[in-house]
PAZAPA-4460 file (N, C-alpha, C; in steps of 0.05 Angstrom, whole numbers, plus 32768, in hexadecimal, padded with zeros to 4 digits):
% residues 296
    n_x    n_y    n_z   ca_x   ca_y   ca_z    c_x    c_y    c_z   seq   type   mol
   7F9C   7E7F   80A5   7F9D   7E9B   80AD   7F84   7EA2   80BD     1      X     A
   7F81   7EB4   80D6   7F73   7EB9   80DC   7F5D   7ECB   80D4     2      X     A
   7F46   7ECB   80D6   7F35   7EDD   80BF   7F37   7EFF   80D2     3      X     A
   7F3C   7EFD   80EA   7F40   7F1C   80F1   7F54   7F28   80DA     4      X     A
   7F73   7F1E   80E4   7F86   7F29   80CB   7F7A   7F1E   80AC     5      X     A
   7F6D   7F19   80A0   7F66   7F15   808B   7F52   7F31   807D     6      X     A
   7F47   7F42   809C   7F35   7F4F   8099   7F40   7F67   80A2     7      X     A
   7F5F   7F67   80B1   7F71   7F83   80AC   7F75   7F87   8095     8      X     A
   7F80   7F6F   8081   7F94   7F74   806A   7F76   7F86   805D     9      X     A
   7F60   7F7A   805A   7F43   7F87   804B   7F44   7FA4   804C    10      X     A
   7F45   7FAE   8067   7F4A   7FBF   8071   7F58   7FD9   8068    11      X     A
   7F6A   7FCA   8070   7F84   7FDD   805F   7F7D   7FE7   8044    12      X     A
   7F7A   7FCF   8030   7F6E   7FD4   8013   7F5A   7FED   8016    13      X     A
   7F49   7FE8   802B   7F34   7FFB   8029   7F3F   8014   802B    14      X     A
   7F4D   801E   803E   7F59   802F   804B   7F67   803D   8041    15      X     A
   7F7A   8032   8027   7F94   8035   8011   7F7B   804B   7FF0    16      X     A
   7F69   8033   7FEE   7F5B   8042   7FE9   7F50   8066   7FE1    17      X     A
   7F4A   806A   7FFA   7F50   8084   7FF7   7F64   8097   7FFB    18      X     A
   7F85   808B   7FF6   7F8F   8099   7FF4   7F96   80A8   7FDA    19      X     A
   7F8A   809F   7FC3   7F8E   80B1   7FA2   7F82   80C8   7FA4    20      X     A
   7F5E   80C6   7FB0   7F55   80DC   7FB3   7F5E   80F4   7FCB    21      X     A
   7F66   80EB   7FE0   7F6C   80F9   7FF3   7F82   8102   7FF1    22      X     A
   7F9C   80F4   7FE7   7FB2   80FE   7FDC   7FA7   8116   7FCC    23      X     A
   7FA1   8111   7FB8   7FA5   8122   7FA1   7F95   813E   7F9E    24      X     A
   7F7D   8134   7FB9   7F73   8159   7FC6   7F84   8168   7FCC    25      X     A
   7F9B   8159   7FED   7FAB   815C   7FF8   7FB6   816D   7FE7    26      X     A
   7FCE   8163   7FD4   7FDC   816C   7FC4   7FD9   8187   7FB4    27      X     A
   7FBD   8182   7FA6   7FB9   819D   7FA7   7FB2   81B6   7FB2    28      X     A
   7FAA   81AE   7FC8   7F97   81C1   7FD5   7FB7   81CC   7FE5    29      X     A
   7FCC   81C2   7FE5   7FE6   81CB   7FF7   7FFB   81D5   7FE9    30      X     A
   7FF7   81C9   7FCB   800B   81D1   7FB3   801F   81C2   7FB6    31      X     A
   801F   819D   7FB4   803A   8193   7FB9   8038   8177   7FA4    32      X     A
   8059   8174   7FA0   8059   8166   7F85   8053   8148   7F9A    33      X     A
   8052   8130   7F82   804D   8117   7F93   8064   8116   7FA4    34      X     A
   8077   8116   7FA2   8090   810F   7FB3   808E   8119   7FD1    35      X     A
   807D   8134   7FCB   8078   8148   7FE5   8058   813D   7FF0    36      X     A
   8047   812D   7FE3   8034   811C   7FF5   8041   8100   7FF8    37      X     A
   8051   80EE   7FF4   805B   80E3   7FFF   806B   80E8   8014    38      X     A
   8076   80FE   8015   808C   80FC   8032   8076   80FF   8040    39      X     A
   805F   8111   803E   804B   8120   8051   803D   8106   805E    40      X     A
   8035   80F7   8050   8026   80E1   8057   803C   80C9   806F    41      X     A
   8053   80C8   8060   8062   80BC   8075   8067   80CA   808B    42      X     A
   806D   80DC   808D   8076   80EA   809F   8061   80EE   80B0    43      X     A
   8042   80F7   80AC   802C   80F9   80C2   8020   80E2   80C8    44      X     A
   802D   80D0   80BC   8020   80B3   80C5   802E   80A8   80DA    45      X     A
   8056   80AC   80D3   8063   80A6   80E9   8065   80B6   8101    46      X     A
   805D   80D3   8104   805C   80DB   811A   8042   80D6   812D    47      X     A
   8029   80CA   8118   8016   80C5   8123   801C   80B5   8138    48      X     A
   802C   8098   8129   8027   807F   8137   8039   8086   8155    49      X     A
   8054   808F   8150   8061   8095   8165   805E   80AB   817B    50      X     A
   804C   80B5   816E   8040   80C8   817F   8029   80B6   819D    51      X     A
   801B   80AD   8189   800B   8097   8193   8018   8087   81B0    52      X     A
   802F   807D   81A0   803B   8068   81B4   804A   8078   81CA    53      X     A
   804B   8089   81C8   805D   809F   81D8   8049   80AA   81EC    54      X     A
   8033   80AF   81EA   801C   80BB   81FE   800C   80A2   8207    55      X     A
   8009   8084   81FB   800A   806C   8214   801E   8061   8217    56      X     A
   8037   8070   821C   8048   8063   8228   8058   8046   8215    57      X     A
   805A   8040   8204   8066   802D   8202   8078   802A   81DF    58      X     A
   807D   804E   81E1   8095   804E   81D1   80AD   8052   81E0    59      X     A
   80BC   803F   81DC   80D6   8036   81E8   80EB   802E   81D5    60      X     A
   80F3   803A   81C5   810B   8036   81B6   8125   802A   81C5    61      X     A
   8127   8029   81D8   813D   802C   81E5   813B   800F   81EE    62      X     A
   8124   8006   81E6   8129   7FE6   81E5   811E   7FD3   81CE    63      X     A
   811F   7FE1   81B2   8123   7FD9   8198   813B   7FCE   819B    64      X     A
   813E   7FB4   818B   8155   7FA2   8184   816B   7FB2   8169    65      X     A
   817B   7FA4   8162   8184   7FA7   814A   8174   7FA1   8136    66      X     A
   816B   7F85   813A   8150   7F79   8125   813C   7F90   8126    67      X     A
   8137   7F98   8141   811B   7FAD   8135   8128   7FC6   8122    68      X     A
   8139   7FD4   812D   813E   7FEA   811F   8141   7FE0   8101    69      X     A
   8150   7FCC   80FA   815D   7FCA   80D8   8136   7FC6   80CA    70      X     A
   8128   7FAF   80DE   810D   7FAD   80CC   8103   7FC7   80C7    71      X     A
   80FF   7FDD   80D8   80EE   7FFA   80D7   80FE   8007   80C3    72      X     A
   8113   8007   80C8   8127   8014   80A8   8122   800B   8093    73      X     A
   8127   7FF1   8088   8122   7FE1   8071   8105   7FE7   8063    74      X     A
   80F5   7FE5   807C   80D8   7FE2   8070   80CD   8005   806B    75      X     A
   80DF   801A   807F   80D8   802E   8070   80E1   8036   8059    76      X     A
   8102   802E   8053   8110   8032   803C   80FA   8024   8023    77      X     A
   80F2   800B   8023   80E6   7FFF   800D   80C5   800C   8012    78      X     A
   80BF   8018   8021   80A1   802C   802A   80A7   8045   8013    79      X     A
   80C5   8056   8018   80CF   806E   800C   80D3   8069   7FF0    80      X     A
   80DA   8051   7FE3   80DB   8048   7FD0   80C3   8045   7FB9    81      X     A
   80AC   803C   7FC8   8097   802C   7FBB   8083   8054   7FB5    82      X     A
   8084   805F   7FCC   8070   8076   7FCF   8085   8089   7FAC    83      X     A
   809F   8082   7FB4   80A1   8099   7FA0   809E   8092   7F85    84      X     A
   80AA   8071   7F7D   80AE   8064   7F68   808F   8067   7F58    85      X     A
   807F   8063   7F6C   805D   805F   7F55   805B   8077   7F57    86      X     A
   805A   8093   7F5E   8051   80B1   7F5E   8063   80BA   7F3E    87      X     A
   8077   80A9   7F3B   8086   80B1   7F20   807E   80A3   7F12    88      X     A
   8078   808E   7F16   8067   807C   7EFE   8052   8088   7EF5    89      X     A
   8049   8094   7F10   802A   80A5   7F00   802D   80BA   7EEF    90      X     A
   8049   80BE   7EF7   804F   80DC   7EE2   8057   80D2   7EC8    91      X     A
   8067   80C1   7EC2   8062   80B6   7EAF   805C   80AE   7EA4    92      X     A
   8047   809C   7EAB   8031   808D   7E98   8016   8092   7E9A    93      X     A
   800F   8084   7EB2   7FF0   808B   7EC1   7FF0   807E   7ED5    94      X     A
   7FD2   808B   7EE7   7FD1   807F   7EF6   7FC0   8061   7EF3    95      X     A
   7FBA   8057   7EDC   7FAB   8045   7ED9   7FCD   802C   7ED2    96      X     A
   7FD8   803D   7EC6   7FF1   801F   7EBE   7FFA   801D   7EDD    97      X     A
   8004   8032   7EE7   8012   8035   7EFC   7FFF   801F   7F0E    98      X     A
   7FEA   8024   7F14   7FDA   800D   7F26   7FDE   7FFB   7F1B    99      X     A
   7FD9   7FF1   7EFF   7FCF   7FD8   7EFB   7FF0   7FBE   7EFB   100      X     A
   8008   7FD3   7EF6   8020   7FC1   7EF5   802B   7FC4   7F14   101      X     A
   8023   7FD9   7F22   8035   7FE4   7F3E   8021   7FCD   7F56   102      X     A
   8006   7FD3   7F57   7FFF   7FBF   7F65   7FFF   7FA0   7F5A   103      X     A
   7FF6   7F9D   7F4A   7FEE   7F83   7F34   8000   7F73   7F36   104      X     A
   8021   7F76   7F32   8032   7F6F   7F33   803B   7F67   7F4D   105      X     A
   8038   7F6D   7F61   8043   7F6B   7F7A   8039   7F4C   7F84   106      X     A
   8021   7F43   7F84   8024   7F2A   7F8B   8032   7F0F   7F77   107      X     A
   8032   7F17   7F59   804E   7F0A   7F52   8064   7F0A   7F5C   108      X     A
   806B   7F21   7F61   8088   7F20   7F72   808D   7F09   7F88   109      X     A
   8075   7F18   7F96   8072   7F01   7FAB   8079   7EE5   7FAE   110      X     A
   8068   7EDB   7F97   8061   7EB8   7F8C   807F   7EAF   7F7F   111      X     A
   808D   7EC5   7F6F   80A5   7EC3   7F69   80BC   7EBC   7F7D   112      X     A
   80B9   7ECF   7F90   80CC   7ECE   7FA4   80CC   7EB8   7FB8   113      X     A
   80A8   7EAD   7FBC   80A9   7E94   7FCA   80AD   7E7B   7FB8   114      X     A
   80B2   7E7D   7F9C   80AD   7E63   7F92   80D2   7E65   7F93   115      X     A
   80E8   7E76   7F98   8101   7E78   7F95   8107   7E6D   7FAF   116      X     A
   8108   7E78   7FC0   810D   7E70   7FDE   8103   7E57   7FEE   117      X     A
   80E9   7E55   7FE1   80DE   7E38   7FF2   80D5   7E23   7FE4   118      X     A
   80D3   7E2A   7FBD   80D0   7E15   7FAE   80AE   7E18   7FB5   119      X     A
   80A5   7E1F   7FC8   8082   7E19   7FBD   8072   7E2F   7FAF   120      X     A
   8062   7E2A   7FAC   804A   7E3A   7F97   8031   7E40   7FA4   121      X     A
   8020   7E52   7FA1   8004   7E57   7FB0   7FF3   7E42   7FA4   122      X     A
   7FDC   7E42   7FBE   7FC8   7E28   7FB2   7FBE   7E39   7F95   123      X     A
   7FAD   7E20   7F89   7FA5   7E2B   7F6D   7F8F   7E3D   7F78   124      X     A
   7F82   7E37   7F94   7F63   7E4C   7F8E   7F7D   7E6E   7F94   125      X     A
   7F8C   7E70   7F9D   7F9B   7E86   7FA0   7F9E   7E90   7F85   126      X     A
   7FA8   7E87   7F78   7FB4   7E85   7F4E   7F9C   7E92   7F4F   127      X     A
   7F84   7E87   7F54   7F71   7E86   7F3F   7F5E   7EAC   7F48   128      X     A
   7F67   7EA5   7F66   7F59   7EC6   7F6D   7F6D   7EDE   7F66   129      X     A
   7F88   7ED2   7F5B   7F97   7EEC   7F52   7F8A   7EED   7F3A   130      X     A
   7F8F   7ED8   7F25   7F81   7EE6   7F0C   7F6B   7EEA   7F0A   131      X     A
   7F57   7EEE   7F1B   7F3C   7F01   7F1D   7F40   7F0E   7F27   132      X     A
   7F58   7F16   7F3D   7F5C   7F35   7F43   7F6A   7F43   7F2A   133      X     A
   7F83   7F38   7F1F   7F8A   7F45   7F04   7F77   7F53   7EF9   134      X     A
   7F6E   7F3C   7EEB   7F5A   7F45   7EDA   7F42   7F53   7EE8   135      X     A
   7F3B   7F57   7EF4   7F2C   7F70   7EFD   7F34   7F8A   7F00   136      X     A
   7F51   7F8A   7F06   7F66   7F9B   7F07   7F6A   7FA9   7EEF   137      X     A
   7F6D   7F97   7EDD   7F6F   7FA0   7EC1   7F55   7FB6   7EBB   138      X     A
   7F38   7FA8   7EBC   7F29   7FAD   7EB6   7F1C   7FCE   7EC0   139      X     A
   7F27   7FD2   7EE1   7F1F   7FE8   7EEF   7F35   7FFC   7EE5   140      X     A
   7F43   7FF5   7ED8   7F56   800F   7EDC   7F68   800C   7EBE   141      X     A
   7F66   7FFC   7EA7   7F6C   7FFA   7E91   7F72   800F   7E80   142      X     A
   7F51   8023   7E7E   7F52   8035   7E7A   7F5E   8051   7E77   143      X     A
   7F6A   804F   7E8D   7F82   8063   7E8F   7F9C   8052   7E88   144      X     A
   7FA0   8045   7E81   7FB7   8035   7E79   7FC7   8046   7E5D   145      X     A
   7FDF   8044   7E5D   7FE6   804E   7E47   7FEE   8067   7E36   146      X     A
   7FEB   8073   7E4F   7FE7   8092   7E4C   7FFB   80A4   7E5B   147      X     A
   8004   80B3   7E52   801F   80C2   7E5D   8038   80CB   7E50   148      X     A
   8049   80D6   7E58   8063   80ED   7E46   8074   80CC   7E47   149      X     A
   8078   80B9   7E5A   8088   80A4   7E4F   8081   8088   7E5D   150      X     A
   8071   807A   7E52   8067   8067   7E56   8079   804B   7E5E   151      X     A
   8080   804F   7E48   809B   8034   7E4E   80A9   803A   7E6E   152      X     A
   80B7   8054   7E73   80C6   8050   7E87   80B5   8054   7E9D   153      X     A
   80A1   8061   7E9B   8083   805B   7EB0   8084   8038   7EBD   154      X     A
   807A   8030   7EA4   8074   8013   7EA8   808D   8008   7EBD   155      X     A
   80AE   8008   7EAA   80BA   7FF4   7EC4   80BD   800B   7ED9   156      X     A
   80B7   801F   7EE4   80B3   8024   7EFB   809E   8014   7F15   157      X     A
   808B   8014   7F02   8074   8010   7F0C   8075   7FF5   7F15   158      X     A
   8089   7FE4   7F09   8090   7FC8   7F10   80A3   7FBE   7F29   159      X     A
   80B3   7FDB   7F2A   80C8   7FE0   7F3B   80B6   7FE2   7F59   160      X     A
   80A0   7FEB   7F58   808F   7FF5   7F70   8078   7FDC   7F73   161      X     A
   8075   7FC8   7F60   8075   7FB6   7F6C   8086   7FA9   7F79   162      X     A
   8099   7FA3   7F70   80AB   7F93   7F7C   80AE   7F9E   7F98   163      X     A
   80B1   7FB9   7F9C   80B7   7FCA   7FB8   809F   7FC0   7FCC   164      X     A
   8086   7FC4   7FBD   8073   7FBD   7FD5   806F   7F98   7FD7   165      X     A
   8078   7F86   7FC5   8081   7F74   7FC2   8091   7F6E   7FE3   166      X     A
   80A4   7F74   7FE1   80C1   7F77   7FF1   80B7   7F87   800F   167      X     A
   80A9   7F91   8013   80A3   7F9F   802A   808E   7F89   803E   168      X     A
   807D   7F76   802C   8063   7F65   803B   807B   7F4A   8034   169      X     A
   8091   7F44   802D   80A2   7F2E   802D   80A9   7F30   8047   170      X     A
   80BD   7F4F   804B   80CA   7F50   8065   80BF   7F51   8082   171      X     A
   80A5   7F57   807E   809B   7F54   8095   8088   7F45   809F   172      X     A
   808C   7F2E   8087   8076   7F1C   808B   807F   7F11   80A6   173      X     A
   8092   7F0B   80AF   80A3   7EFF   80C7   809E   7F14   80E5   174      X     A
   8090   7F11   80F7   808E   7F24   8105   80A1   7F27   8111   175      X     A
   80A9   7F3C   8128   80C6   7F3D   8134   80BB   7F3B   8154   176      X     A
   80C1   7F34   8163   80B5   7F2F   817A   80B9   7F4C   8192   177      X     A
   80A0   7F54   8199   80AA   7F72   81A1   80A0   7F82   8199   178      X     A
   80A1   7F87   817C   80A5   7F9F   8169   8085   7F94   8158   179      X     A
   806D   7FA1   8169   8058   7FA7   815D   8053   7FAD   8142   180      X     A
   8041   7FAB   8136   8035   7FBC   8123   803B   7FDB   8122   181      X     A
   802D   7FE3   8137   802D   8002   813A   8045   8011   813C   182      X     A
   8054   8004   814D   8079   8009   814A   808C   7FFD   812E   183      X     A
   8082   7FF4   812C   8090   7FEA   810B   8085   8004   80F6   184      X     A
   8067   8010   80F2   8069   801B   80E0   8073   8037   80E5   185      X     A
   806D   803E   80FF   8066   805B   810A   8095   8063   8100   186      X     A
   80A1   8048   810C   80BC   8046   8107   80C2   804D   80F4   187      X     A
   80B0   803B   80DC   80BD   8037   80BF   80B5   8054   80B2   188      X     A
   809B   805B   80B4   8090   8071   80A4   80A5   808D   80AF   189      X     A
   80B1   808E   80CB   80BA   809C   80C7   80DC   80AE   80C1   190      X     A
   80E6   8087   80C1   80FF   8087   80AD   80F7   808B   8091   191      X     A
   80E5   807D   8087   80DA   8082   8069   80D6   80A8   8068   192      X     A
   80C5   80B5   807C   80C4   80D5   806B   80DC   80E3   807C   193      X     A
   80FE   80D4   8085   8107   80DF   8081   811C   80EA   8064   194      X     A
   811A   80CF   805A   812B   80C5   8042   8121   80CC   802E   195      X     A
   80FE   80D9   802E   80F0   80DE   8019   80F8   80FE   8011   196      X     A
   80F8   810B   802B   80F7   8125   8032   8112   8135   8020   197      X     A
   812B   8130   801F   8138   813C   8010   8132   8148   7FF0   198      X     A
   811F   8130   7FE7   8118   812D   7FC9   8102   8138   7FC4   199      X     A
   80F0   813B   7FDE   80D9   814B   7FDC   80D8   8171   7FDD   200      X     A
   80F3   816F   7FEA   80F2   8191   7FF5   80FC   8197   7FD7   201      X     A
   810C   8187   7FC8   8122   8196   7FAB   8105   8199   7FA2   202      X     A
   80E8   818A   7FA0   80D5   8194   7F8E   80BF   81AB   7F9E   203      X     A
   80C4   81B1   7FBE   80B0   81C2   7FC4   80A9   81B6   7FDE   204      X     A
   80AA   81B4   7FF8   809A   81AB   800B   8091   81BE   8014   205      X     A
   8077   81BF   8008   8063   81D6   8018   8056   81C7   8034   206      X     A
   8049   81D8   8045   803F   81D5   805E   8020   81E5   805B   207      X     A
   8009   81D6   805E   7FEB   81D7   8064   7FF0   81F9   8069   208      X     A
   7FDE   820D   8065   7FDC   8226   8072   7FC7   8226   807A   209      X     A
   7FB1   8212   807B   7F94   8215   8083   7F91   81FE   80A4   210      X     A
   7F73   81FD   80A6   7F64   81EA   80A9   7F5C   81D5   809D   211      X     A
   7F57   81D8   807F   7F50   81C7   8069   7F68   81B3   8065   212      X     A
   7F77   81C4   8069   7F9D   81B5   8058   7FA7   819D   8075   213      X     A
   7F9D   81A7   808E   7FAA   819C   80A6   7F96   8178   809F   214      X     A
   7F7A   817F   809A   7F72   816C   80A4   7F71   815C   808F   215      X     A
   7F7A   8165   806E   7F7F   814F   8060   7F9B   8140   805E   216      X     A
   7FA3   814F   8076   7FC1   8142   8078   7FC4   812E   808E   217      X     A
   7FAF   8130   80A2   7FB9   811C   80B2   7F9D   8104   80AD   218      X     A
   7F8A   8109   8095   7F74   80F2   808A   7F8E   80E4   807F   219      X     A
   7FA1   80EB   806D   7FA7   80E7   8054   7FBF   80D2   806A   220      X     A
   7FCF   80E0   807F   7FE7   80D1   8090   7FDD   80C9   80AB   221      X     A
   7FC2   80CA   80AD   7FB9   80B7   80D0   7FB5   80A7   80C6   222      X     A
   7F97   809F   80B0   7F7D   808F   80A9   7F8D   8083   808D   223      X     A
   7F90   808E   8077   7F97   807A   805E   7FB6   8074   8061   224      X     A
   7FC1   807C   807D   7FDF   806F   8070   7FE2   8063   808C   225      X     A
   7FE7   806F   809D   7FF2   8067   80BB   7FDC   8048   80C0   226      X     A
   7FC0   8057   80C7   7FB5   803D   80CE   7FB3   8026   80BF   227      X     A
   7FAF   802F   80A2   7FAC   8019   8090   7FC5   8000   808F   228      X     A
   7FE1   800D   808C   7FFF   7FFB   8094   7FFA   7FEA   80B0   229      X     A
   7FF5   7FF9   80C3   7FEC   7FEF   80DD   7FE0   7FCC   80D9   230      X     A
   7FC8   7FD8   80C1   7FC0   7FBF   80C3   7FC0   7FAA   80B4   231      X     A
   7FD3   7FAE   80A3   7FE3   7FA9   8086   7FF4   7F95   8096   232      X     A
   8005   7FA5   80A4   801B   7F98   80AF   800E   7F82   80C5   233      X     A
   7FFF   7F86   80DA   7FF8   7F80   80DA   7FE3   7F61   80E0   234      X     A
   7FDC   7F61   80C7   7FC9   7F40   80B5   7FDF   7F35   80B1   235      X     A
   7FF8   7F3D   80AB   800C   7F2E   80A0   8019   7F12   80BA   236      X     A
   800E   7F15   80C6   8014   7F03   80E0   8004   7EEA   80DE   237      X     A
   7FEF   7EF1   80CC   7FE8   7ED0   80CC   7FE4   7EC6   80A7   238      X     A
   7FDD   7EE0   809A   7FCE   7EE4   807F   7FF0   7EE1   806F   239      X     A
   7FEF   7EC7   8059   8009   7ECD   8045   800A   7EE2   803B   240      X     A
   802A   7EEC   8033   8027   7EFF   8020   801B   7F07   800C   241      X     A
   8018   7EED   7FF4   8012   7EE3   7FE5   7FE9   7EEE   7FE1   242      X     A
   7FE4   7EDF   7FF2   7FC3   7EE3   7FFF   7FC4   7F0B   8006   243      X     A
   7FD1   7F1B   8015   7FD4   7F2D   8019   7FD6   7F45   8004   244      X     A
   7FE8   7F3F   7FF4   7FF0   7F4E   7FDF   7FD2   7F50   7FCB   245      X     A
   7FC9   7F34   7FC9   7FB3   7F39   7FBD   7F99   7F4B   7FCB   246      X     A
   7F94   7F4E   7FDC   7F86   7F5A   7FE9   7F8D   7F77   7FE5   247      X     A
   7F9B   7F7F   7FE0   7FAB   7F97   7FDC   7FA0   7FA0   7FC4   248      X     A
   7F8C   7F8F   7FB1   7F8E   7F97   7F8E   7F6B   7FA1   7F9C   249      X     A
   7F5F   7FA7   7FAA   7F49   7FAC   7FB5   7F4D   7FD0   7FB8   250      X     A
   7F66   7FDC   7FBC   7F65   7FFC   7FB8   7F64   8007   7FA6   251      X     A
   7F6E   7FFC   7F91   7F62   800B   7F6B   7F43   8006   7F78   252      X     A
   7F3A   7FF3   7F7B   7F0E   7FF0   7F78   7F0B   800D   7F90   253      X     A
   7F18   8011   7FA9   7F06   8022   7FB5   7F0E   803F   7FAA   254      X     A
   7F28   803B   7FA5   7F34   805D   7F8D   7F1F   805F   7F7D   255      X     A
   7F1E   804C   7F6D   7F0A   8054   7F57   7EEB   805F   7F61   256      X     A
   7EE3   8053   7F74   7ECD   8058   7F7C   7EC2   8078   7F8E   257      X     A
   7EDF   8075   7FA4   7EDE   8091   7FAC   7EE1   80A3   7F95   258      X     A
   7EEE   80A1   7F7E   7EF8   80B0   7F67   7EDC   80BC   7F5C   259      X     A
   7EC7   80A6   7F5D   7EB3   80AB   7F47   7EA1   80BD   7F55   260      X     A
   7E9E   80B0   7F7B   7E85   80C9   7F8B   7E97   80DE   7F8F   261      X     A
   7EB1   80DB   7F93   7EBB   8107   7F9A   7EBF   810B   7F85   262      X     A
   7ED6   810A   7F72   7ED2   8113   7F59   7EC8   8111   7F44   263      X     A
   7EBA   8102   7F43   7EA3   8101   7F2C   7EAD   80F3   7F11   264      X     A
   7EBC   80E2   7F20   7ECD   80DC   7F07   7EBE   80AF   7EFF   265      X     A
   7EBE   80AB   7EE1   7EA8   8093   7EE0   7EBA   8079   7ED7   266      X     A
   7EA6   806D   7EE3   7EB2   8052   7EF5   7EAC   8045   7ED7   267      X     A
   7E9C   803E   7ECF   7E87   8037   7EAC   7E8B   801D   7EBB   268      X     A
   7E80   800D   7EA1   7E75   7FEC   7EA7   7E91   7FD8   7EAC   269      X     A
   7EA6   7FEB   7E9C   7EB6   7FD0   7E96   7EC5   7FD6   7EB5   270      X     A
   7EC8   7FEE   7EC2   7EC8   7FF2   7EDE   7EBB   7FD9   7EF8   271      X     A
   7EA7   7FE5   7EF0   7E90   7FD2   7EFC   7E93   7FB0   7F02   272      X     A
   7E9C   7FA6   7EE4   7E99   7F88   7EE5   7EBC   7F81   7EF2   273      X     A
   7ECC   7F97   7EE9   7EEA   7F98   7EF5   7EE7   7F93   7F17   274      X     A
   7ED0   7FA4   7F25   7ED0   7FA0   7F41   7EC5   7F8D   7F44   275      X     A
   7EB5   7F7B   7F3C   7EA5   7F62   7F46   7EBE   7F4F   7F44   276      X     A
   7ECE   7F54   7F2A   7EE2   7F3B   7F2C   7EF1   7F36   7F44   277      X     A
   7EFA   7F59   7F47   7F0D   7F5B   7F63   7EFD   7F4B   7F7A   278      X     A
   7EE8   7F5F   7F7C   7EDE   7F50   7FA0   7ED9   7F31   7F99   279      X     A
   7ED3   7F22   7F7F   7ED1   7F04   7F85   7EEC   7EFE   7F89   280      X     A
   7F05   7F04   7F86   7F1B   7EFA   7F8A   7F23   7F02   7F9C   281      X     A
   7F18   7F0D   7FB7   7F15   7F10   7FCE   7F0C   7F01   7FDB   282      X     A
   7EF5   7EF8   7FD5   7EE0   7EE3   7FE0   7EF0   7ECA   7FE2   283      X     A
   7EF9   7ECB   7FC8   7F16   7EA2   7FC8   7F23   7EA3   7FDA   284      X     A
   7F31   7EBB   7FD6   7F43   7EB7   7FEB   7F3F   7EB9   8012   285      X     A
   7F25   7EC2   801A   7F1E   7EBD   8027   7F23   7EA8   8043   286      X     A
   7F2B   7EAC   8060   7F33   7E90   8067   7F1E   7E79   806C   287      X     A
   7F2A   7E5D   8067   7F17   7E4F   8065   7F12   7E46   807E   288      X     A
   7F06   7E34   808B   7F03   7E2A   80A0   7F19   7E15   80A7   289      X     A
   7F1D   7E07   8098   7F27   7DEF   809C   7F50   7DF8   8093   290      X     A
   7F54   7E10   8092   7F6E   7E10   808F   7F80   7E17   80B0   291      X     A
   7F96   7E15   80AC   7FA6   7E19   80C0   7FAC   7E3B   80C0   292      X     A
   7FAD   7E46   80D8   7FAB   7E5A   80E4   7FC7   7E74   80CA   293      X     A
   7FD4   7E64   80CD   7FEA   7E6E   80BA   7FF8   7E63   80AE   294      X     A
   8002   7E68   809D   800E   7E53   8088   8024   7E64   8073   295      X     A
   802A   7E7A   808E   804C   7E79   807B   8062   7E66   807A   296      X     A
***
């Protein structure tokens, strides 16, 4: 893998990051349930991107394939899926189970789905940087584990939204020739907040009435969703899924962190040693010198 895309997928993590806190300003500061910052976020992310491609010239639908259109659907449908599936997990359990089974889980899927289809397995130093991301995982966000009006059906949700974001860095691990990054998400995100949108208005889609509300709406759908996919999607051109997904367990460490400087909310030790585990199981996986460029 090349270390540029090794250092989008980073990226992204970073980027994903703050969307708990920025969401959940958003949300309140506009009065809208999760379902109604999820469409919001898809929806200003996908008009971002297409907006984008539309003022230099090089949105052209009209010469998308069949293959492109079904990928931008699929990946927004399993995009519309994943945003709403963990926002209910959080309602029912927490947001600490919800992270730790909704992301945590997703590069098993992964390893599952490649050990089904191709019979192989990740190298061991891969094994070995998921279970120091786990377990760091565990450790940053444990805490809130456990907690909620219904935990049990929390949990297999929360598993369900692995598997979704699972299934989204599967499908596109394959690039489509043509069909950019930027046109793939700007596409997908904004079949995803159309399909979201029905389910969001039955709970309330309010609309920003400020300045304050406009600009945490297009931080929350330019910067933590639009660009971050951008470059999600992306790394995936040279970076395995497998390798990817884990990189992904790096947005609980910057949530927590933005969590602790805006809201004041504490990280404590077992926090602390939770994030060193993460970033060393970043460091493994790392590309090496001596590997081949890609290796899906």
């Amino acid at each position: 893998m090349r270390p540029r895309d090794f250092l989008f997928a980073i990226a992204a993590a970073f980027l994903w990051g703050g969307g708990g806190v920025v969401g959940l300003l958003f949300g309140e500061h506009v009065g809208l349930t999760p379902l109604g910052i999820a469409t919001w976020r898809m929806g200003v992310a996908g008009i971002a991107l297409l907006g984008y491609l539309a003022i230099v010239g090089r949105l052209r639908p009209r010469s998308w394939t069949h293959a492109m259109w079904w990928r931008m659907i699929v990946t927004g449908a399993l995009t519309a899926a994943f945003e709403a599936a963990f926002f209910t997990a959080v309602e029912l359990a927490s947001v600490g189970l919800a992270t730790l089974i909704g992301i945590g889980s997703a590069p098993a899927f992964v390893a599952a789905y490649d050990a089904v289809t191709t019979r192989r397995r990740p190298p061991r130093l891969h094994l070995a940087a998921l279970g120091l991301a786990l377990a760091g995982l565990a450790l940053l966000v444990g805490g809130g584990a456990g907690q909620g009006s219904d935990v049990a059906a929390g949990a297999a949700i929360a598993l369900f939204t692995g598997a979704a974001f699972a299934a989204i860095t599967i499908v596109n691990r394959a690039p489509l020739p043509g069909l950019g990054p930027i046109a793939l998400t700007g596409g997908s995100f904004a079949a995803g907040a159309l399909l979201l949108a029905p389910f969001a208005t039955i709970g309330g889609l309010a609309f920003p009435a400020d300045t304050r509300g406009w600009l945490l709406a297009i931080a929350l759908g330019v910067g933590i969703t639009a660009l971050a996919y951008v470059f999600f999607l992306a790394s995936l051109a040279t970076v395995p899924a497998f390798v990817a997904t884990i990189t992904t367990l790096l947005e609980p460490l910057i949530g927590a962190v933005l969590g602790a400087i805006v809201l004041g909310e504490r990280l404590g030790v077992s926090g602390i040693v939770g994030g060193a585990l993460l970033g060393t199981a970043v460091v493994l996986l790392r590309p090496q010198r001596d590997e081949p460029e890609s290796i899906h």
